[in-house]
C-alpha positions in Angstrom: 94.2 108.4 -123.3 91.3 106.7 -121.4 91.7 103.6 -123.4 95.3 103.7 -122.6 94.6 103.9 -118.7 92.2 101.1 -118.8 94.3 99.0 -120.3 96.8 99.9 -117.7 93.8 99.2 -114.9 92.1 96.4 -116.2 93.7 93.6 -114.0 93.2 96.1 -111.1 89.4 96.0 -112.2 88.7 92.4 -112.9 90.5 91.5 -109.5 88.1 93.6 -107.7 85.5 92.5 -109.8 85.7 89.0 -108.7 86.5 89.4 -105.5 82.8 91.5 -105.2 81.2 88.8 -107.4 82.5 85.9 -104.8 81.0 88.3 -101.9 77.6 89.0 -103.5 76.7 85.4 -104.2 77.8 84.5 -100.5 75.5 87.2 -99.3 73.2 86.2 -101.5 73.1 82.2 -100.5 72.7 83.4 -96.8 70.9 86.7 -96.3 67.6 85.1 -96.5 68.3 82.5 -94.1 69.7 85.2 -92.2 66.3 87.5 -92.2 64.5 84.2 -91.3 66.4 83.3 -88.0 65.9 86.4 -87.0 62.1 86.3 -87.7 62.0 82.5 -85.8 64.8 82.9 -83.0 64.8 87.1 -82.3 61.2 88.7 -83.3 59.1 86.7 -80.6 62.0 86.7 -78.1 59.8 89.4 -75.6 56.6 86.5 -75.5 59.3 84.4 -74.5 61.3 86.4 -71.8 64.7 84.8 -73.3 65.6 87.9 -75.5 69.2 87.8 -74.1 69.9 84.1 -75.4 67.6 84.2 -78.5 70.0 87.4 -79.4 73.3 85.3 -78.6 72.1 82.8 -80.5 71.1 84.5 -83.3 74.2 86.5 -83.1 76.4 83.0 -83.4 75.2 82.4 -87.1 77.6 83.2 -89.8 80.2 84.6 -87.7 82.6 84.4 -90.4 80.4 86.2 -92.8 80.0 89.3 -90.1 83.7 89.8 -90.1 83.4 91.3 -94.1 82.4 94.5 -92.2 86.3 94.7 -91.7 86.6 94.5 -95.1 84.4 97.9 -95.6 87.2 99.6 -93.0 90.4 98.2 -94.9 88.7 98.9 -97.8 89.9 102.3 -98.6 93.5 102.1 -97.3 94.0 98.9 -100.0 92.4 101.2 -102.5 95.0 104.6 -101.4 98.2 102.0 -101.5 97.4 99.7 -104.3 95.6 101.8 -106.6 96.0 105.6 -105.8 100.1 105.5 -104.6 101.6 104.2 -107.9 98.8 105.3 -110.4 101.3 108.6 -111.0 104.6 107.6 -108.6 105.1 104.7 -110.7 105.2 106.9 -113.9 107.2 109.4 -112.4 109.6 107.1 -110.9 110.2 104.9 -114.3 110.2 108.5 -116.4 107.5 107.0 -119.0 105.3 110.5 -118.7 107.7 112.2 -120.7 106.7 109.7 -123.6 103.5 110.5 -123.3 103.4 114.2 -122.6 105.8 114.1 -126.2 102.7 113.1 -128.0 101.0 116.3 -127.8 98.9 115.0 -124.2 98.8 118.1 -121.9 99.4 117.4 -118.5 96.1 118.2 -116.9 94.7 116.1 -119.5 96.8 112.5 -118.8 96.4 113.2 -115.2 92.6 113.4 -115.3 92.0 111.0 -117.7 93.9 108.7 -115.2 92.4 110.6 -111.7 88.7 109.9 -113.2 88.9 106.0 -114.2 90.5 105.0 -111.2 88.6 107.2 -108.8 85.1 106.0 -110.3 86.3 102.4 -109.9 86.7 103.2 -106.6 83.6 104.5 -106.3 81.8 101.5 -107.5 83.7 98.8 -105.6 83.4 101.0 -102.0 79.4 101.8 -102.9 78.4 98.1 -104.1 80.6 96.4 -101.6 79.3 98.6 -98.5 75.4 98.5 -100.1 76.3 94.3 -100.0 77.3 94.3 -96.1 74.3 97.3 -95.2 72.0 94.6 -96.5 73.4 91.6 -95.7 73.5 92.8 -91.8 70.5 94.1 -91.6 69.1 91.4 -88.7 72.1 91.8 -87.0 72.2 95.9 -86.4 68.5 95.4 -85.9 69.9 93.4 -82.6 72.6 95.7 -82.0 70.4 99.1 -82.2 72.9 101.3 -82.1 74.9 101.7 -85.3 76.5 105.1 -84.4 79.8 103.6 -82.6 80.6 100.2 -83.4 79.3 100.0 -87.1 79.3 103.2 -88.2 82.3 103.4 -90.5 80.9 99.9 -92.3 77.9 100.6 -93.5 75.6 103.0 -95.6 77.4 105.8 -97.4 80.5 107.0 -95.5 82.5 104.3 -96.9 82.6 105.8 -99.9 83.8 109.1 -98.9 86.6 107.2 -97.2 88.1 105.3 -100.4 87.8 108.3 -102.1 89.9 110.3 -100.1 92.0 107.6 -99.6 92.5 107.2 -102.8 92.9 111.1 -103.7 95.7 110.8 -101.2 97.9 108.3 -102.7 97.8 110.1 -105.9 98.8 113.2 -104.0 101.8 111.5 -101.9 103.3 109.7 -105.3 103.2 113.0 -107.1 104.8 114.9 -104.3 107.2 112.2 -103.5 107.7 110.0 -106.7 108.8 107.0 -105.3 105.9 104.6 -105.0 106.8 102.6 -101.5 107.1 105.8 -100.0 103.8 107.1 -101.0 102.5 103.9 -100.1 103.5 104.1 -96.5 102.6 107.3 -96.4 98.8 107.5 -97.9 98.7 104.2 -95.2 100.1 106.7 -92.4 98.0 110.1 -93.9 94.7 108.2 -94.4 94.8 106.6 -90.6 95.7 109.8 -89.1 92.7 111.7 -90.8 90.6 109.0 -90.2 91.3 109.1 -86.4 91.0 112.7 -86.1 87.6 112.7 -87.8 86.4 109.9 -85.9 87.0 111.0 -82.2 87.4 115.0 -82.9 85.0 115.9 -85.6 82.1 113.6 -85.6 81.3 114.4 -81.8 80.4 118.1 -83.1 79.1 117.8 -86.5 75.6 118.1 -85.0 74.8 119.9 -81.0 73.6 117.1 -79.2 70.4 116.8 -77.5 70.7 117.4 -73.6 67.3 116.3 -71.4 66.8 116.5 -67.8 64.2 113.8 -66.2 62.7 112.9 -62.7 64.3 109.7 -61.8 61.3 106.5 -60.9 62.6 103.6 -59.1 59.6 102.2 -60.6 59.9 102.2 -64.2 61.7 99.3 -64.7 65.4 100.7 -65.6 68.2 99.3 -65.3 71.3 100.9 -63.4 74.9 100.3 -63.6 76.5 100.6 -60.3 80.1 102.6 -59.6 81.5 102.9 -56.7 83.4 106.5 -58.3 81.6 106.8 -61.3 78.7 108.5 -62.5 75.2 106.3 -61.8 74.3 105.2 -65.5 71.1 104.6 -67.0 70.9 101.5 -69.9 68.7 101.6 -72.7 67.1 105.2 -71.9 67.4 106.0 -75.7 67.3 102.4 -78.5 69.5 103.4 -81.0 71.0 106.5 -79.5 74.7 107.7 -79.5 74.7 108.5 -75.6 77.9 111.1 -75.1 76.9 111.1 -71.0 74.0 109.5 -68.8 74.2 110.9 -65.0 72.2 111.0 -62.0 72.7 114.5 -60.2 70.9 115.5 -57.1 69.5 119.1 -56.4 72.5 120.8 -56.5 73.6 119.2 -59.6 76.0 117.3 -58.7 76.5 113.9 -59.9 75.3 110.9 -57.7 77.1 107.6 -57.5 76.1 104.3 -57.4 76.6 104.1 -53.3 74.9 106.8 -52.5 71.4 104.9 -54.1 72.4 100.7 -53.0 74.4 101.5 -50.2 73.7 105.3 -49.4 71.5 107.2 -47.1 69.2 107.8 -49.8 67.4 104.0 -49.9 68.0 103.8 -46.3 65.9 106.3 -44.6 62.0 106.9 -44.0 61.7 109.4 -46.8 63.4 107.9 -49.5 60.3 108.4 -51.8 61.2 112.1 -51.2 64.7 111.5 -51.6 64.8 109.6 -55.1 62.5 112.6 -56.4 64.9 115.3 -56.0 67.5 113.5 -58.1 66.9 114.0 -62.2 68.8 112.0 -64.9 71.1 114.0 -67.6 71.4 113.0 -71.2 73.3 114.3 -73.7 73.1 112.0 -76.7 72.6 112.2 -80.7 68.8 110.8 -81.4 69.1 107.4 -83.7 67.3 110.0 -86.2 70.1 111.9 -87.0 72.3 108.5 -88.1 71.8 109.6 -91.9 72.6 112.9 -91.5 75.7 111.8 -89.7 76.6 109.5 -92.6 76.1 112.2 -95.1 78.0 115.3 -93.4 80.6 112.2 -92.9 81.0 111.4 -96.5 81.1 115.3 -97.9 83.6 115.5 -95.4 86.0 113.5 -96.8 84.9 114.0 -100.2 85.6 117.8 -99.9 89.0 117.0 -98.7 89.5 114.4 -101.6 88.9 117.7 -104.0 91.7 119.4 -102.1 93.7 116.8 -103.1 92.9 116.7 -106.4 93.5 120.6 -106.7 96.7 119.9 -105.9 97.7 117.2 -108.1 96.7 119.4 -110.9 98.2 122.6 -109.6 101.5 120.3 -108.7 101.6 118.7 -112.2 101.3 121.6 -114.3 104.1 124.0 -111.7 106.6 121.5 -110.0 107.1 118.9 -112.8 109.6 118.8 -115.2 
Protein backbone atom coordinates (compact mmCIF):
# COMPACT_ATOMS: atom_id res chain seq x y z
CA UNK A 1 0.00 0.00 0.00
CA UNK A 2 2.85 2.52 0.68
CA UNK A 3 4.58 1.51 -2.53
CA UNK A 4 1.34 2.11 -4.22
CA UNK A 5 1.08 5.75 -2.81
CA UNK A 6 4.57 6.62 -3.73
CA UNK A 7 4.24 5.71 -6.92
CA UNK A 8 1.12 7.85 -7.00
CA UNK A 9 3.42 10.85 -5.26
CA UNK A 10 6.60 10.49 -6.85
CA UNK A 11 6.23 13.42 -9.43
CA UNK A 12 4.85 15.41 -6.54
CA UNK A 13 8.17 14.58 -4.69
CA UNK A 14 10.82 15.00 -7.41
CA UNK A 15 9.17 18.49 -8.30
CA UNK A 16 9.66 19.58 -4.90
CA UNK A 17 12.79 18.10 -4.80
CA UNK A 18 14.21 20.14 -7.43
CA UNK A 19 12.73 23.03 -6.88
CA UNK A 20 14.63 22.89 -2.97
CA UNK A 21 17.82 21.63 -4.83
CA UNK A 22 17.69 24.94 -7.23
CA UNK A 23 17.16 27.08 -3.81
CA UNK A 24 19.89 25.49 -1.73
CA UNK A 25 22.69 25.88 -4.26
CA UNK A 26 21.49 29.63 -4.80
CA UNK A 27 21.72 30.04 -1.04
CA UNK A 28 24.65 28.36 -1.06
CA UNK A 29 26.51 30.54 -3.93
CA UNK A 30 25.53 33.70 -1.99
CA UNK A 31 25.20 33.25 1.79
CA UNK A 32 28.79 33.73 2.32
CA UNK A 33 29.06 36.73 0.43
CA UNK A 34 26.16 37.68 2.28
CA UNK A 35 27.76 37.13 6.01
CA UNK A 36 30.83 39.06 4.52
CA UNK A 37 29.00 42.36 3.51
CA UNK A 38 27.56 42.42 6.51
CA UNK A 39 30.96 41.93 8.37
CA UNK A 40 32.68 44.91 5.87
CA UNK A 41 29.61 47.37 5.23
CA UNK A 42 27.16 46.78 8.73
CA UNK A 43 29.50 45.50 11.81
CA UNK A 44 31.79 48.69 11.99
CA UNK A 45 28.87 50.99 10.91
CA UNK A 46 28.78 52.66 14.84
CA UNK A 47 32.94 53.77 14.39
CA UNK A 48 31.63 55.20 11.43
CA UNK A 49 28.38 57.09 12.51
CA UNK A 50 26.68 56.04 9.06
CA UNK A 51 24.75 52.99 10.46
CA UNK A 52 21.52 54.17 8.72
CA UNK A 53 23.18 54.06 5.06
CA UNK A 54 25.65 51.15 5.75
CA UNK A 55 22.17 49.20 6.67
CA UNK A 56 20.32 50.44 3.40
CA UNK A 57 23.06 49.44 1.62
CA UNK A 58 23.52 46.35 2.92
CA UNK A 59 19.95 45.84 2.81
CA UNK A 60 19.94 46.40 -1.27
CA UNK A 61 22.01 43.15 -1.97
CA UNK A 62 20.14 40.23 -3.25
CA UNK A 63 16.82 41.68 -3.09
CA UNK A 64 15.50 39.12 -5.25
CA UNK A 65 16.86 36.41 -3.14
CA UNK A 66 15.03 38.03 0.21
CA UNK A 67 11.72 37.74 -1.42
CA UNK A 68 12.01 33.45 -1.02
CA UNK A 69 10.76 34.32 2.50
CA UNK A 70 7.35 34.62 0.62
CA UNK A 71 7.86 31.43 -0.51
CA UNK A 72 7.98 29.98 3.34
CA UNK A 73 4.23 31.82 3.74
CA UNK A 74 2.72 30.35 0.38
CA UNK A 75 4.35 27.46 1.22
CA UNK A 76 1.74 25.59 3.12
CA UNK A 77 -1.41 26.77 1.23
CA UNK A 78 0.40 25.07 -2.22
CA UNK A 79 1.01 22.09 -0.03
CA UNK A 80 -3.13 21.98 1.45
CA UNK A 81 -4.34 22.55 -2.39
CA UNK A 82 -1.95 20.59 -4.47
CA UNK A 83 -1.11 17.90 -2.30
CA UNK A 84 -3.61 17.50 0.70
CA UNK A 85 -7.13 18.49 -1.37
CA UNK A 86 -7.02 15.68 -4.05
CA UNK A 87 -4.74 13.09 -2.18
CA UNK A 88 -8.49 11.42 -1.08
CA UNK A 89 -11.14 13.88 -3.10
CA UNK A 90 -9.67 12.65 -6.21
CA UNK A 91 -10.24 8.95 -5.23
CA UNK A 92 -13.48 9.56 -4.07
CA UNK A 93 -14.54 11.58 -6.88
CA UNK A 94 -13.27 9.05 -9.74
CA UNK A 95 -14.65 5.92 -7.37
CA UNK A 96 -11.16 4.04 -7.62
CA UNK A 97 -11.21 3.33 -3.56
CA UNK A 98 -13.69 0.84 -3.98
CA UNK A 99 -11.00 -1.15 -6.07
CA UNK A 100 -8.81 -1.02 -3.59
CA UNK A 101 -10.79 -1.42 -0.37
CA UNK A 102 -12.04 -4.89 -2.67
CA UNK A 103 -8.59 -6.18 -2.15
CA UNK A 104 -8.88 -6.85 1.38
CA UNK A 105 -7.14 -2.98 2.42
CA UNK A 106 -9.17 -1.76 5.47
CA UNK A 107 -10.01 1.72 5.35
CA UNK A 108 -7.99 3.08 8.15
CA UNK A 109 -5.19 1.31 6.65
CA UNK A 110 -5.23 2.97 2.79
CA UNK A 111 -5.96 6.27 4.44
CA UNK A 112 -2.94 6.21 6.65
CA UNK A 113 -0.69 4.73 4.53
CA UNK A 114 -1.60 7.73 2.19
CA UNK A 115 -2.01 10.51 5.36
CA UNK A 116 1.70 9.45 6.49
CA UNK A 117 3.74 9.66 3.08
CA UNK A 118 2.42 12.80 2.06
CA UNK A 119 2.33 14.45 5.46
CA UNK A 120 6.13 13.59 6.05
CA UNK A 121 7.00 14.92 2.61
CA UNK A 122 5.55 17.81 3.79
CA UNK A 123 7.41 17.87 6.68
CA UNK A 124 10.71 17.74 5.03
CA UNK A 125 10.12 20.21 2.18
CA UNK A 126 8.56 23.02 4.94
CA UNK A 127 11.59 22.12 7.57
CA UNK A 128 14.61 22.13 4.95
CA UNK A 129 13.13 24.94 2.95
CA UNK A 130 12.45 27.23 6.07
CA UNK A 131 16.04 25.88 7.88
CA UNK A 132 17.53 27.27 4.05
CA UNK A 133 15.89 30.86 4.40
CA UNK A 134 16.64 31.02 8.60
CA UNK A 135 20.18 30.65 7.51
CA UNK A 136 20.45 32.29 4.52
CA UNK A 137 18.91 35.57 6.28
CA UNK A 138 20.70 35.59 9.02
CA UNK A 139 22.68 39.17 8.30
CA UNK A 140 19.64 40.53 7.36
CA UNK A 141 17.32 39.86 10.68
CA UNK A 142 20.50 40.70 12.50
CA UNK A 143 19.71 44.37 10.86
CA UNK A 144 16.15 44.08 11.32
CA UNK A 145 16.27 43.05 15.20
CA UNK A 146 13.01 42.37 15.58
CA UNK A 147 11.75 39.09 14.05
CA UNK A 148 8.52 38.87 16.09
CA UNK A 149 6.24 40.87 13.46
CA UNK A 150 7.50 41.11 10.13
CA UNK A 151 9.43 37.66 9.77
CA UNK A 152 7.99 35.73 12.12
CA UNK A 153 5.80 33.27 10.09
CA UNK A 154 9.14 32.71 7.68
CA UNK A 155 11.59 31.48 9.65
CA UNK A 156 12.60 28.88 12.36
CA UNK A 157 10.06 26.17 13.17
CA UNK A 158 6.48 27.51 12.79
CA UNK A 159 6.47 26.94 9.25
CA UNK A 160 6.29 23.59 9.66
CA UNK A 161 3.33 23.52 11.89
CA UNK A 162 1.64 25.59 9.14
CA UNK A 163 2.04 23.02 6.08
CA UNK A 164 1.02 20.56 8.30
CA UNK A 165 -2.14 21.72 9.17
CA UNK A 166 -2.55 22.91 5.93
CA UNK A 167 -2.10 20.00 4.64
CA UNK A 168 -4.35 17.99 7.30
CA UNK A 169 -6.96 20.36 6.01
CA UNK A 170 -7.16 19.58 2.49
CA UNK A 171 -7.32 15.96 3.24
CA UNK A 172 -10.20 16.78 5.55
CA UNK A 173 -12.26 19.15 3.00
CA UNK A 174 -11.85 16.43 0.02
CA UNK A 175 -13.10 13.72 2.27
CA UNK A 176 -16.06 15.73 3.51
CA UNK A 177 -16.76 17.19 0.17
CA UNK A 178 -15.36 14.80 -2.55
CA UNK A 179 -14.97 17.04 -5.18
CA UNK A 180 -11.33 18.11 -5.47
CA UNK A 181 -11.81 22.09 -6.81
CA UNK A 182 -14.06 22.45 -4.04
CA UNK A 183 -11.80 21.28 -1.40
CA UNK A 184 -9.21 23.11 -2.98
CA UNK A 185 -10.90 26.53 -2.59
CA UNK A 186 -11.81 25.70 0.54
CA UNK A 187 -8.48 24.37 2.39
CA UNK A 188 -7.23 27.85 0.43
CA UNK A 189 -10.25 29.71 2.32
CA UNK A 190 -10.00 27.43 5.84
CA UNK A 191 -6.13 27.65 6.14
CA UNK A 192 -6.15 31.70 5.59
CA UNK A 193 -8.89 32.18 8.00
CA UNK A 194 -7.09 30.12 10.82
CA UNK A 195 -4.00 31.54 10.01
CA UNK A 196 -5.43 35.16 10.48
CA UNK A 197 -7.07 34.36 13.62
CA UNK A 198 -3.93 32.90 15.13
CA UNK A 199 -1.91 35.58 14.04
CA UNK A 200 -3.66 38.72 15.42
CA UNK A 201 -6.03 36.85 18.23
CA UNK A 202 -3.90 34.12 19.65
CA UNK A 203 -0.28 34.90 19.41
CA UNK A 204 -0.83 38.36 21.34
CA UNK A 205 -1.75 35.97 24.58
CA UNK A 206 0.17 32.91 24.26
CA UNK A 207 2.59 34.40 26.83
CA UNK A 208 1.51 37.67 29.64
CA UNK A 209 3.64 40.31 28.43
CA UNK A 210 6.05 42.21 30.34
CA UNK A 211 4.73 45.66 31.52
CA UNK A 212 7.59 48.23 33.11
CA UNK A 213 7.18 51.61 34.36
CA UNK A 214 10.50 54.07 34.01
CA UNK A 215 11.50 57.71 34.96
CA UNK A 216 11.67 59.52 31.68
CA UNK A 217 15.67 61.42 31.00
CA UNK A 218 15.72 64.00 28.44
CA UNK A 219 19.25 63.11 28.66
CA UNK A 220 19.64 59.68 27.65
CA UNK A 221 19.83 60.04 24.16
CA UNK A 222 16.21 58.51 23.04
CA UNK A 223 14.56 59.14 20.41
CA UNK A 224 10.79 60.36 20.42
CA UNK A 225 8.20 60.14 17.88
CA UNK A 226 6.04 63.15 17.99
CA UNK A 227 1.80 63.11 17.70
CA UNK A 228 -0.10 65.66 17.80
CA UNK A 229 -3.22 63.04 19.24
CA UNK A 230 -1.29 60.08 19.83
CA UNK A 231 0.54 58.60 22.55
CA UNK A 232 4.44 60.06 22.84
CA UNK A 233 6.45 56.89 21.65
CA UNK A 234 9.75 55.85 22.63
CA UNK A 235 12.08 53.95 19.64
CA UNK A 236 14.47 51.42 20.35
CA UNK A 237 13.77 51.10 24.20
CA UNK A 238 13.86 47.29 23.83
CA UNK A 239 16.35 45.67 20.42
CA UNK A 240 14.53 42.95 19.38
CA UNK A 241 11.31 43.33 21.40
CA UNK A 242 7.66 42.83 20.30
CA UNK A 243 6.50 46.32 21.77
CA UNK A 244 2.33 45.85 22.13
CA UNK A 245 2.36 49.80 23.67
CA UNK A 246 5.13 52.52 24.57
CA UNK A 247 3.51 55.66 26.40
CA UNK A 248 4.46 58.59 28.31
CA UNK A 249 1.82 59.22 31.17
CA UNK A 250 2.21 61.93 33.72
CA UNK A 251 1.35 61.59 37.46
CA UNK A 252 -2.04 60.88 37.12
CA UNK A 253 -1.40 58.33 34.55
CA UNK A 254 -2.65 59.71 31.89
CA UNK A 255 -1.04 59.50 28.58
CA UNK A 256 1.03 62.62 27.45
CA UNK A 257 1.30 63.73 23.82
CA UNK A 258 3.87 64.80 21.77
CA UNK A 259 2.69 68.76 22.23
CA UNK A 260 2.55 68.83 25.58
CA UNK A 261 6.69 68.01 25.63
CA UNK A 262 7.93 70.25 21.99
CA UNK A 263 5.24 72.62 22.19
CA UNK A 264 3.66 72.26 25.72
CA UNK A 265 4.01 73.92 29.01
CA UNK A 266 6.22 71.28 30.15
CA UNK A 267 9.69 72.39 28.17
CA UNK A 268 8.59 75.89 28.46
CA UNK A 269 8.61 76.83 31.98
CA UNK A 270 11.42 77.37 34.76
CA UNK A 271 10.88 74.02 36.35
CA UNK A 272 10.84 71.77 33.52
CA UNK A 273 13.64 69.56 35.13
CA UNK A 274 10.84 69.01 37.80
CA UNK A 275 8.31 68.70 35.18
CA UNK A 276 9.95 65.88 32.85
CA UNK A 277 10.57 63.90 36.27
CA UNK A 278 7.05 63.30 37.15
CA UNK A 279 6.27 61.73 33.72
CA UNK A 280 7.31 57.77 33.52
CA UNK A 281 7.35 55.66 30.27
CA UNK A 282 4.99 52.40 30.02
CA UNK A 283 5.92 49.27 28.25
CA UNK A 284 4.20 46.41 27.60
CA UNK A 285 6.20 44.29 25.25
CA UNK A 286 7.30 40.39 24.71
CA UNK A 287 11.31 40.31 25.64
CA UNK A 288 13.33 39.15 22.16
CA UNK A 289 13.97 36.04 24.70
CA UNK A 290 10.81 34.58 24.47
CA UNK A 291 11.00 34.54 20.27
CA UNK A 292 11.55 30.56 20.61
CA UNK A 293 9.05 29.93 22.84
CA UNK A 294 6.73 31.87 20.62
CA UNK A 295 7.81 29.69 17.64
CA UNK A 296 7.30 26.52 19.45
CA UNK A 297 3.76 27.19 21.32
CA UNK A 298 3.15 28.42 17.53
CA UNK A 299 3.90 25.25 15.81
CA UNK A 300 2.11 22.70 18.50
CA UNK A 301 -0.59 24.95 17.91
CA UNK A 302 -1.20 24.11 14.62
CA UNK A 303 0.06 20.80 14.89
CA UNK A 304 -2.51 19.85 17.54
CA UNK A 305 -5.17 21.15 15.32
CA UNK A 306 -3.60 19.11 12.29
CA UNK A 307 -4.38 15.81 14.73
CA UNK A 308 -7.97 17.08 14.90
CA UNK A 309 -8.09 16.79 11.55
CA UNK A 310 -6.69 13.68 11.14
CA UNK A 311 -9.16 12.22 13.79
CA UNK A 312 -11.62 13.03 11.71
CA UNK A 313 -10.60 11.77 8.48
CA UNK A 314 -10.28 8.42 10.12
CA UNK A 315 -13.54 8.63 12.12
CA UNK A 316 -15.20 10.09 8.69
CA UNK A 317 -13.72 7.20 6.52
CA UNK A 318 -14.62 4.39 8.52
CA UNK A 319 -18.68 5.97 9.43
CA UNK A 320 -19.80 8.26 6.53
CA UNK A 321 -18.25 6.36 3.49
CA UNK A 322 -19.88 3.98 1.49
Amino acid sequence: MIRFSWVQFRLQAAVAGGALLIIAVAFALTGPNLVHLYSTIVASCTAHGNCSTATDAFLAHDRLLQDFGNLVIALPAIVGIFWGAPLVARELETGTYRLVWAQGVTRSRWLAARLGLVALASVAVAGLLSLMVTWWSSPIDRVNMNQFTSVFDQRGIVPIGYTVFAFAMGVAAGLLIRRTLPAMATTLVGYVAVRVLVTFFVRPHLIAPVRTTSALHMSSGMSYIESNNGPLGVIGAKPGAWVFSDRIVNAAGHSVTGDFLSRGACLQSRGSAACLGKLREVLVYQPASRYWAFQWYEMAIFIGLAVVLGGLCFWWIRRRIS
